[in-house]
Structure formats: C-alpha cells, structure tokens
C-alpha positions as CSV (number, residue, x, y, z in Angstrom):
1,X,0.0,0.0,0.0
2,X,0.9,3.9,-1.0
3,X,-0.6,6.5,0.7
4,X,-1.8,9.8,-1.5
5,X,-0.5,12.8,-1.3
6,X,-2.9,15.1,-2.3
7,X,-5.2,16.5,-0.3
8,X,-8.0,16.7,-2.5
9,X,-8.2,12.3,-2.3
10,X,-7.6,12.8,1.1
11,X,-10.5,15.0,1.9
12,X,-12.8,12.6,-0.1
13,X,-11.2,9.3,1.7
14,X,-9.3,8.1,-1.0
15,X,-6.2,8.0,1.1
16,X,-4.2,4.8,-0.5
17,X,-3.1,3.2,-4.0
18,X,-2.9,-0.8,-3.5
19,X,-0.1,-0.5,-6.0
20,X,3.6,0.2,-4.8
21,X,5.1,0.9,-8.1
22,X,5.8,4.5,-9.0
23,X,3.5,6.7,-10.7
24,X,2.9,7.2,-14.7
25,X,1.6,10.2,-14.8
26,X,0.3,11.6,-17.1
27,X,-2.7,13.0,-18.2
28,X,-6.5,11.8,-19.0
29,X,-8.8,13.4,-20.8
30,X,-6.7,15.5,-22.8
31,X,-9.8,15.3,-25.6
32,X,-13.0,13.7,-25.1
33,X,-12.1,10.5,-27.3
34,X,-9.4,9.6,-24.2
35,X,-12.3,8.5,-22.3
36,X,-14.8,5.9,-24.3
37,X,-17.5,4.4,-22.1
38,X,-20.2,1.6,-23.4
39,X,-23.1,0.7,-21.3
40,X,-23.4,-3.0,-21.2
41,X,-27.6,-3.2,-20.8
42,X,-30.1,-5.4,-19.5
43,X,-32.0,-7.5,-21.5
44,X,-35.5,-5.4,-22.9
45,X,-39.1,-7.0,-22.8
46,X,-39.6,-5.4,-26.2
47,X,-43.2,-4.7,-25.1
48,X,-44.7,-1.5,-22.9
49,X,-44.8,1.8,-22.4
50,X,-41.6,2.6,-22.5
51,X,-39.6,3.5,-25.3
52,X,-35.8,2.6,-24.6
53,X,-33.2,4.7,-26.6
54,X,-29.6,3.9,-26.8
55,X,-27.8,7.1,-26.0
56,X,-24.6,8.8,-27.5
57,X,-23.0,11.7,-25.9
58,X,-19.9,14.0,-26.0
59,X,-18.9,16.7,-23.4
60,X,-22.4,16.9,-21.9
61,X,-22.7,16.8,-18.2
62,X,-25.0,14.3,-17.3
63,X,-28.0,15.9,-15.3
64,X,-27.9,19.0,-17.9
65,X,-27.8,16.2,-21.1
66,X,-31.3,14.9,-19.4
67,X,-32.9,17.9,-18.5
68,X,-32.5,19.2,-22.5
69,X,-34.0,15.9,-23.7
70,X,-36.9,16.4,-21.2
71,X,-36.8,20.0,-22.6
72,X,-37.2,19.6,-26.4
73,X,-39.4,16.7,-26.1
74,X,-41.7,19.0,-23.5
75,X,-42.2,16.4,-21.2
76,X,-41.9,16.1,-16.9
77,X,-38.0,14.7,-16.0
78,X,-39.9,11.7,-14.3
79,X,-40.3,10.8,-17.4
80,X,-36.7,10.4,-18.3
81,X,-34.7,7.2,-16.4
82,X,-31.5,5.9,-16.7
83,X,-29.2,3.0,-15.5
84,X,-26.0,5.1,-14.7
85,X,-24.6,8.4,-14.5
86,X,-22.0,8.7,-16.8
87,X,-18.5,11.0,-17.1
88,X,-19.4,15.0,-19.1
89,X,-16.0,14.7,-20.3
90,X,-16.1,12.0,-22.0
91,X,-17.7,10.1,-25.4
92,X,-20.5,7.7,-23.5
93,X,-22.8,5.1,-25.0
94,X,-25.3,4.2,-22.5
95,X,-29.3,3.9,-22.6
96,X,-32.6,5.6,-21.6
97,X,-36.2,5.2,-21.2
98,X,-38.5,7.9,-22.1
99,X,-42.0,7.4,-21.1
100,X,-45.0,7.4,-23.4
101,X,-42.6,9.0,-26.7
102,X,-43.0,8.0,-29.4
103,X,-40.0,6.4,-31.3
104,X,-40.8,9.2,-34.3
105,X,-40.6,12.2,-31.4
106,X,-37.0,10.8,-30.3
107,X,-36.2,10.7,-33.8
108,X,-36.9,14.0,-34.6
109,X,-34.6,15.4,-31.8
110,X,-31.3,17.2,-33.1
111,X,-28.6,18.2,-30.4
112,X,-25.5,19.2,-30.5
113,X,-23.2,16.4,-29.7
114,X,-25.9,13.9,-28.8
115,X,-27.3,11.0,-30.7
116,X,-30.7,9.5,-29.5
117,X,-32.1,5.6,-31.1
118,X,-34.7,4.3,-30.2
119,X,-34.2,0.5,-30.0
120,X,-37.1,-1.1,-28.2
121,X,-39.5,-0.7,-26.0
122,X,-39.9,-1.8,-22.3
123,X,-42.3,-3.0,-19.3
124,X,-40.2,-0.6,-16.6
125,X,-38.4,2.6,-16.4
126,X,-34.9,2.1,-16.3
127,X,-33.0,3.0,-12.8
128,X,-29.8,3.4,-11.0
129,X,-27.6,-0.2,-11.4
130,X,-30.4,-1.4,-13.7
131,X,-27.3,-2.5,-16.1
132,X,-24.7,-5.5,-16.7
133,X,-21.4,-3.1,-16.6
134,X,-19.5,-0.7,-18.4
135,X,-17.2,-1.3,-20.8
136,X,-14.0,1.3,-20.8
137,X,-11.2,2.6,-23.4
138,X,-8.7,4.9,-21.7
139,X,-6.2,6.8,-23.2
140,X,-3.1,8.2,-20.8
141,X,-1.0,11.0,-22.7
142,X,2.2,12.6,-21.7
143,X,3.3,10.0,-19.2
144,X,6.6,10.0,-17.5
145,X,8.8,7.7,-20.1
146,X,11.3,6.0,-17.5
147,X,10.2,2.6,-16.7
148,X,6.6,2.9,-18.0
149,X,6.2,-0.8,-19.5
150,X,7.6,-2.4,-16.3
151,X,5.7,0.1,-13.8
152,X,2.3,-0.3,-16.1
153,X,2.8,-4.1,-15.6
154,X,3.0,-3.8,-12.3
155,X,0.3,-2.1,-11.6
156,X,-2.2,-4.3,-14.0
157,X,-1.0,-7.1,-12.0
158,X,-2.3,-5.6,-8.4
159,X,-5.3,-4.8,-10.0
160,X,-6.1,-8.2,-10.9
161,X,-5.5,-9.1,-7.4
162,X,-7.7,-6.0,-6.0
163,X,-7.4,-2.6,-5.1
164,X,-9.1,-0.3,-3.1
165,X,-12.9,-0.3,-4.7
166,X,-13.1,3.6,-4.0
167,X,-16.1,5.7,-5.4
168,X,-14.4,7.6,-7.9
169,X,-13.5,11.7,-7.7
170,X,-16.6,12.4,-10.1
171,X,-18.9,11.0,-7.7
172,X,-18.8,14.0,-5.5
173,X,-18.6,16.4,-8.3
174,X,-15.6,16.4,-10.6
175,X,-14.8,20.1,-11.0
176,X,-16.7,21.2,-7.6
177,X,-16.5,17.9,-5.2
178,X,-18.8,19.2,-2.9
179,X,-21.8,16.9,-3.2
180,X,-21.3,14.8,-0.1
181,X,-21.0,18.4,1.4
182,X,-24.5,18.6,0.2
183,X,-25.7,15.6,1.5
184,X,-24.4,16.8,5.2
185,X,-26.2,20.1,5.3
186,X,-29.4,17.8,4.0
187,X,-29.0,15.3,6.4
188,X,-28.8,17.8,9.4
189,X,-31.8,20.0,8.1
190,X,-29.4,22.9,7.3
191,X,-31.0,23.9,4.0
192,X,-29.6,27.5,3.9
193,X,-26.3,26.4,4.4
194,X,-26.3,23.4,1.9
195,X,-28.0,26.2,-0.8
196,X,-25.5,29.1,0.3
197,X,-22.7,26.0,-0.4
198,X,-23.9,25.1,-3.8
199,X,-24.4,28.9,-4.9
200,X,-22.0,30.4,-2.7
201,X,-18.7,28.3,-3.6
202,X,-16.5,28.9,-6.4
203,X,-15.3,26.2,-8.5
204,X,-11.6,26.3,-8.6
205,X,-11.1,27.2,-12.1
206,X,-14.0,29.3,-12.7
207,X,-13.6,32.9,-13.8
208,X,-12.9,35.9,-10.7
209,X,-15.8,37.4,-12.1
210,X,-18.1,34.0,-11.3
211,X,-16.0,33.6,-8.1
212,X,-17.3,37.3,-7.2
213,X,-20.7,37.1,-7.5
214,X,-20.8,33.8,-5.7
215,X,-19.1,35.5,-2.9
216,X,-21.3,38.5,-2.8
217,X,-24.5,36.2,-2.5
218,X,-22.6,34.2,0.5
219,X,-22.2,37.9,2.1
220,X,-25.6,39.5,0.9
221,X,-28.2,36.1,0.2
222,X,-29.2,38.8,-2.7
223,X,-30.8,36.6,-5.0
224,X,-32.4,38.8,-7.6
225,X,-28.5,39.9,-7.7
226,X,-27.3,37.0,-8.5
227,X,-29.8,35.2,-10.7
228,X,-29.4,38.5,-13.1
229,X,-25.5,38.0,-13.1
230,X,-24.7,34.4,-13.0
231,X,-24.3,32.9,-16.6
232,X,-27.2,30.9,-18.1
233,X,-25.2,27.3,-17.9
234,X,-24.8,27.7,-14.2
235,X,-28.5,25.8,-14.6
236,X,-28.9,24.6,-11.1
237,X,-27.8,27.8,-9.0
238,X,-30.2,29.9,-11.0
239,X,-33.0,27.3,-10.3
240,X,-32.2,27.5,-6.4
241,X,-32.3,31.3,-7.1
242,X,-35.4,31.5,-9.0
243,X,-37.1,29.5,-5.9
244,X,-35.9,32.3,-3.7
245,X,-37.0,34.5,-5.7
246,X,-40.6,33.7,-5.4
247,X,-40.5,32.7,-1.9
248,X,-37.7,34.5,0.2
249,X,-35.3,32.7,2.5
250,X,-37.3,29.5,1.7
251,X,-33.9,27.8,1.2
252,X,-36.3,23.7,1.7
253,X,-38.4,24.6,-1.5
254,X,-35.0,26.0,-3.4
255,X,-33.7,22.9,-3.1
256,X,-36.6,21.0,-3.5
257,X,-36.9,22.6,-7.1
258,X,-34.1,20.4,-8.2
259,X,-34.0,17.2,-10.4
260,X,-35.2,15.0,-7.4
261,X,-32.4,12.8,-8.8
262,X,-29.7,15.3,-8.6
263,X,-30.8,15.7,-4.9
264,X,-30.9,12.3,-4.0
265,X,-27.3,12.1,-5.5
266,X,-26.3,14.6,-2.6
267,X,-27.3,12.4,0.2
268,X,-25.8,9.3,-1.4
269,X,-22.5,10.9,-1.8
270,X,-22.4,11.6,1.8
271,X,-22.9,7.2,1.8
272,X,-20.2,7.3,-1.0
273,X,-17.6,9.1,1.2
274,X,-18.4,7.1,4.2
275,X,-17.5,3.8,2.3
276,X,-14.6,5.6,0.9
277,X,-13.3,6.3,4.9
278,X,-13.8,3.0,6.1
279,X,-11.9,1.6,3.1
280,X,-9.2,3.7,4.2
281,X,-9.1,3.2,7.8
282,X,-8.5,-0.8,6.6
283,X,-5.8,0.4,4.3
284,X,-4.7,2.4,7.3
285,X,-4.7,-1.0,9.5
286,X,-2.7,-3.1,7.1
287,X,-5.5,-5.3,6.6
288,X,-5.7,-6.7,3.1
289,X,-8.9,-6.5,1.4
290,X,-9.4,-9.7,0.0
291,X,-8.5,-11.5,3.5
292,X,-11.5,-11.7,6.0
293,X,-11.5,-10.3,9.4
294,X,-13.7,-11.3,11.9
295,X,-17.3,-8.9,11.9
296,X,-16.4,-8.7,8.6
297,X,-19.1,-9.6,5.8
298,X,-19.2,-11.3,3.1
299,X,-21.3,-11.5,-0.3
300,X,-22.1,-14.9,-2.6
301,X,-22.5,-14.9,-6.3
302,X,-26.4,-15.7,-5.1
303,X,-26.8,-12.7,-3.0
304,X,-26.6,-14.5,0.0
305,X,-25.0,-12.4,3.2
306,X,-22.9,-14.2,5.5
307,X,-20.9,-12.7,8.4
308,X,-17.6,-13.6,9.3
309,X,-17.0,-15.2,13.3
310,X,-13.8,-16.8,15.0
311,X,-15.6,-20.1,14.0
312,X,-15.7,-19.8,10.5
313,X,-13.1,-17.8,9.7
314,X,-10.8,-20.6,8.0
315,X,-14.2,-21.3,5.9
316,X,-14.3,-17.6,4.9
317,X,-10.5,-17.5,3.6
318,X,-11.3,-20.2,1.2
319,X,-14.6,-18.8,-0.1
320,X,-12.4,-15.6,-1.2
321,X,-9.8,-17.7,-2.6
322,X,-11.8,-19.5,-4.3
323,X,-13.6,-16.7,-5.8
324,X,-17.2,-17.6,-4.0
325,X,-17.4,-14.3,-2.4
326,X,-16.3,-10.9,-2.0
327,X,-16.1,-8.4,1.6
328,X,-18.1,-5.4,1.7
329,X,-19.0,-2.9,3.7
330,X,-22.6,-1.5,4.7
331,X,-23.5,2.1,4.0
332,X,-25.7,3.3,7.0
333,X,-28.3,5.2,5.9
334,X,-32.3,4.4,8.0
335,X,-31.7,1.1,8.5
336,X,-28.1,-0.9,9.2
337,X,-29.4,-4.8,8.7
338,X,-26.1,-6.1,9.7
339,X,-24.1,-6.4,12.9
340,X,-21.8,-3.9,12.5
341,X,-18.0,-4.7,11.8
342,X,-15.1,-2.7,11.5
343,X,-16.0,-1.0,8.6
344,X,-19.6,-0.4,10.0
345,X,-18.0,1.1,12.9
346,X,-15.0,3.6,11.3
347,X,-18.6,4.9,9.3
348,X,-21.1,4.7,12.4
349,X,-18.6,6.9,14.4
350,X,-18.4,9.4,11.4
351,X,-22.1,9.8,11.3
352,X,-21.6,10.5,15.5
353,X,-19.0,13.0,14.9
354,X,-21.3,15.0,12.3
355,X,-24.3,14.1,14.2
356,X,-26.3,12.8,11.7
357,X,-28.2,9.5,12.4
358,X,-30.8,6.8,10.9
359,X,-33.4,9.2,11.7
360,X,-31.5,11.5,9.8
361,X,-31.3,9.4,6.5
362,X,-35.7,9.2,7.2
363,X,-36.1,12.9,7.6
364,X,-34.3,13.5,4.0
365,X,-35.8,10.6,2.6
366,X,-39.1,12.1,3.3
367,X,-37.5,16.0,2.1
368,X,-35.9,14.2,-1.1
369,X,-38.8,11.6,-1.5
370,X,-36.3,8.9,-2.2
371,X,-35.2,6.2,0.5
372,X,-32.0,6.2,2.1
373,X,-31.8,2.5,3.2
374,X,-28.4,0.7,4.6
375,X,-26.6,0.3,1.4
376,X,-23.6,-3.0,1.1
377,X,-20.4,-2.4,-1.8
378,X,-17.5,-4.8,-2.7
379,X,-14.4,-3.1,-0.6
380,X,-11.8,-4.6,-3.3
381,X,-11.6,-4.4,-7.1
382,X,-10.3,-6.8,-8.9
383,X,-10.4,-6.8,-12.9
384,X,-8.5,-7.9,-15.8
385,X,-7.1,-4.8,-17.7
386,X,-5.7,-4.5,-21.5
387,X,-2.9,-2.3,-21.4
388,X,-1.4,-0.8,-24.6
389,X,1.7,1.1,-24.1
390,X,3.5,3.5,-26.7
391,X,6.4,6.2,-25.8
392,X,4.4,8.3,-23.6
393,X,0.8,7.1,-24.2
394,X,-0.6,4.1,-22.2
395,X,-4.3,2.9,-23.7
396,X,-6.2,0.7,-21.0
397,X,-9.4,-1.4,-21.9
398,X,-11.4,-3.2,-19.1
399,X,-14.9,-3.8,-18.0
400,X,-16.5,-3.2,-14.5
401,X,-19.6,-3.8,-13.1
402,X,-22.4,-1.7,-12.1
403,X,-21.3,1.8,-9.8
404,X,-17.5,1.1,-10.4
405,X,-15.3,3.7,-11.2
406,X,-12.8,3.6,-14.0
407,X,-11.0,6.5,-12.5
408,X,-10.6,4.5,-9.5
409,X,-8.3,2.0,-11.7
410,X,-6.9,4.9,-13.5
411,X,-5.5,6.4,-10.7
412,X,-3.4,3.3,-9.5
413,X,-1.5,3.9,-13.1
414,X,-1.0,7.3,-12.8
415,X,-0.7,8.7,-9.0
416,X,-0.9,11.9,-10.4
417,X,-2.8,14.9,-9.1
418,X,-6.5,14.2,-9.2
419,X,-7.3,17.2,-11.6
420,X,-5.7,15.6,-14.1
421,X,-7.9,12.7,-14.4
422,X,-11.5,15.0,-14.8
C-alpha cells in the first residue's frame, strides 16, 4: 500500500493506492475521445410503455444532457430514467427510457453532440444499477517515459489481485467535489447552508468574475442579484435562485426545485464518502482487502450475506480464494441490517461525529422523497485490464460492473494529481 499525497483524495477518503510501483503520470482526458465508455444493458421485454433509446454523448454533463432531452421533447423529467450516471467529459454510449414517446418524437430530436435511437421498447423505467457493466477505453497521454512498460505491468497485476474499490472523484462532483457536502447540510436539516454552499462556492477554475458574484450572494443572500449576473449554464444555481425569488429565505423549496435525482445524489455521496473512509481506515490498519477479518461480511454470487465469526473464519479465507465471495461494507443510511463490523464502525462513528443519524437518513428521505436505506459495496476491485503502451501514451481497456469507477483503476496507473484525471 501507498498512501496519496494530495489533499483533495484525502479530503474525499481516497487515502491509498494498493499498488507500490511508481506513478505514470500523465494526463487523462486531454480530448473527449481519451475516455470511451459503453453501457453493457439489461435484456428489454420489447413490449410496454416505454420507449428505450440507446444514447450517445460527448462533453455533456449528465444531469444538464437529461434535462434538454426532457426540454425539447416538453415532457416532466420523471419521465426520463436511466441505469447510470455517466463522465461530461467523456464520449458515453449508455441507454434511456422515455415514457409514453414515441420512437418518431425521439427521432426528430437534433442536439448538439448527442445522438438519441430508439431500439425497443420496455415494461419498466430504467433506474440506478439497472445495467450488466460498463465497458472502458482509456487513453493516458504525456506519461513520465522511465520505466513505464515495467511500472504499467506492475500495476495491471495488483489490479487483478484488487485494489481499493473507491467511489471515484466524479462521484462528488468532478470540477466542484462538494456533493457529499451537500448531502451533510441535507442530512442535518441545514437547507440554507447546503444552498449558500452550492451557490455560494466557487469552482476552482471558474472565472474571478463567477468567483465574485458567488461571494457576494454568500455575504448579501441577494438573490435577484445574483440570478441576473450568474451565466445561463450555471442551470442549477439559477433554479435555487429563482425558488428564492418567489419565496424568500425558503432555502427547503429552493432545493426541492431540483431534479429530485440530482438531490438524492447529494445524500448518497455523503454514503459514497463514508465507504470511501472506512476503506481507508482498513488500508490504514494493514489489513488486506481480500482476507476476512472477523465482523467482517461477506457476499455470494447468489446474493446470500454471511458474516464472518472466529468459527468460521478458515471457511471464509477459502470462499475468497476460491472466488465464491467478496467483503463489503454496509452504508448506514435508516436502516443498518447487519451487525456492525469494523467498517460499520469507522462509518457509524463518522455519522456521530457529524451528528447525523438513521433518523436523519428518514427525515431527508421524506424532504428528497427517495429512500436512504443501509446500502452493502464490494471493498476490493479486482479486474483484468488490456494495457497498450506506446512512448508516452498508455491505452487501457477493461470492463467493470455496475457503480464502479474507472478513475478509480486509473488512478493506481497514474498517481498523479486528481485534476488531471477529470
């Protein structure tokens, strides 16, 4: 194990590389085409009310790509459903269900860098994990040259093995990583401060002109100020502000007039970065993440949960050896239907610390009308990775299942500031 130096992975509990070998480099992203993402779907019923389009993007950010769809085709975004979030950065394949559309009004749609097929229909909406995986092409450029063939097999190698199963950088907001930040002031019923957050803070590369009028709304909370001067694609602030607007200092029904997916996303980031803590505090205790401990639990290939006692400890090693099972941890959220372990616990004493409870996780499910149940996740990842070196460009192809990160395996290769992988 590594440790990271950078404080932005260590603010969002991504504290340690599994791999030892030195760092590529290196940057991703340089273009769009460096990042290629494929949606492997679930099979369709081919019947129902629902028309399923396969879905082709390029630099959109996800929640504003939705919301234009649901624009042009003038229809309610609860209409719209997907199976995963994917990177704005980035070209994505992925699908979508649309709602009593017509295959001829999806047709009709022209946008700018998007490409909407309609390819079947279906008996459900599409959701959140309601996919088989992702499949990934990644493109590395401008790598440090000295070693790269042996330090790239290296690290493929501990990857196979496992490594840290991290929710990715993007998951609390690539360019502004404050969405578990979100999810805190949501959790604790402190609406004001979660909407002077998402208005109020600058992203780090924004313009000083942006930066100033977010600052002058944190000092004033002048929202006819700042809706008038903040730029049109800032879609989300201007919302908030618009709420204000018509009803002043009602910060609960500003954020309430978001995607109601979007503001589910903050609450389960605050989950995300809990995981992402209690991976670390294992890291942090030189426990391996593929060897059982006991309180640990474990997860079969057919969902069954078993949890891991001085009795059958032997038992468990050879279950993971032998590829039967997998440790993960539980996310608390109203309900914790485990015992808890030493994972459960480094999260549990978190949510003391920031005093946020299971009754907290009910109130927002009831403000977000979305529930926050106990959530489990694999603690280790361990895939087999392509990798394509050439001078100072490294290509890596791989699939993961559903809610893995790519970035996560990304960063093992590169150990480079986290900026350089968004």
């Amino acid at each position: 194990m590594k440790r990271s130096e950078y404080k932005l992975e260590n603010m969002l509990g991504m504290n340690y590389y599994s791999s030892d070998a030195d760092g590529i480099g290196g940057k991703l992203r340089s273009v769009p085409e460096d990042f290629i993402v494929e949606e492997i779907p679930v099979n369709f019923t081919n019947t129902g009310p629902y028309t399923l389009c396969k879905f082709i993007k390029k630099s959109w950010e996800h929640q504003h790509a939705m919301r234009e769809i649901t624009n042009r085709l003038k229809i309610s975004q609860k209409r719209i459903g997907w199976a995963g979030t994917k990177d704005r950065n980035a070209v994505t394949t992925q699908y979508i269900s649309l709602y009593d559309v017509s295959a001829d009004a999806v047709k009709a749609l022209s946008i700018k860098d998007m490409e909407i097929i309609p390819v079947a229909s279906h008996q459900f909406p599409l959701s959140l994990g309601n996919l088989l995986g992702n499949k990934f092409q990644i493109t590395i450029r401008g790598c440090n040259p000295n070693n790269l063939c042996e330090n790239v097999a290296s690290v493929t190698k501990d990857i196979a093995s496992g490594i840290p199963n991290y929710y990715g950088i993007q998951r609390f907001g690539a360019m502004k990583p404050v969405t578990h930040k979100m999810g805190y002031h949501i959790l604790r019923g402190e609406y004001k401060e979660a909407v002077d957050l998402y208005v109020g803070d600058a992203f780090p590369y924004e313009s000083d002109e942006i930066k100033k009028i977010r600052s002058d709304f944190r000092e004033t909370g002048d929202a006819k100020r700042a809706l008038f001067e903040l730029p049109v694609h800032l879609s989300y602030e201007r919302i908030m502000l618009n709420s204000l607007m018509s009803d002043r200092e009602n910060y609960a029904a500003a954020l309430q007039s978001l995607p109601p997916k979007l503001l589910s996303m903050f609450v389960s980031a605050y989950q995300s970065w809990l995981f992402n803590l209690a991976v670390s505090a294992r890291c942090e205790k030189e426990l391996l993440l593929n060897e059982p401990e006991t309180g640990d639990h474990l997860i079969f290939s057919n969902g069954r949960i078993d949890t891991v006692t001085d009795k059958n400890l032997p038992t468990a090693r050879q279950h993971i050896k032998r590829n039967r099972c997998c440790i993960v941890a539980w996310m608390p959220g109203k309900t914790m239907p485990v015992t808890p372990g030493f994972l459960e616990n480094v999260m549990l004493e978190q949510m003391k610390s920031d005093e946020i409870t299971a009754e907290s996780f009910a109130s927002a499910a009831d403000f977000v009308k979305i529930n926050f149940d106990g959530n489990k996740r694999r603690i280790s990842l361990s895939e087999e990775v392509s990798a394509d070196v050439s001078k100072d460009t490294v290509i890596l192809k791989f699939e993961l299942p559903p809610g893995h990160y790519a970035t996560t395996v990304a960063r093992e290769y590169m150990k480079a500031e986290p900026e350089q992988m968004v």
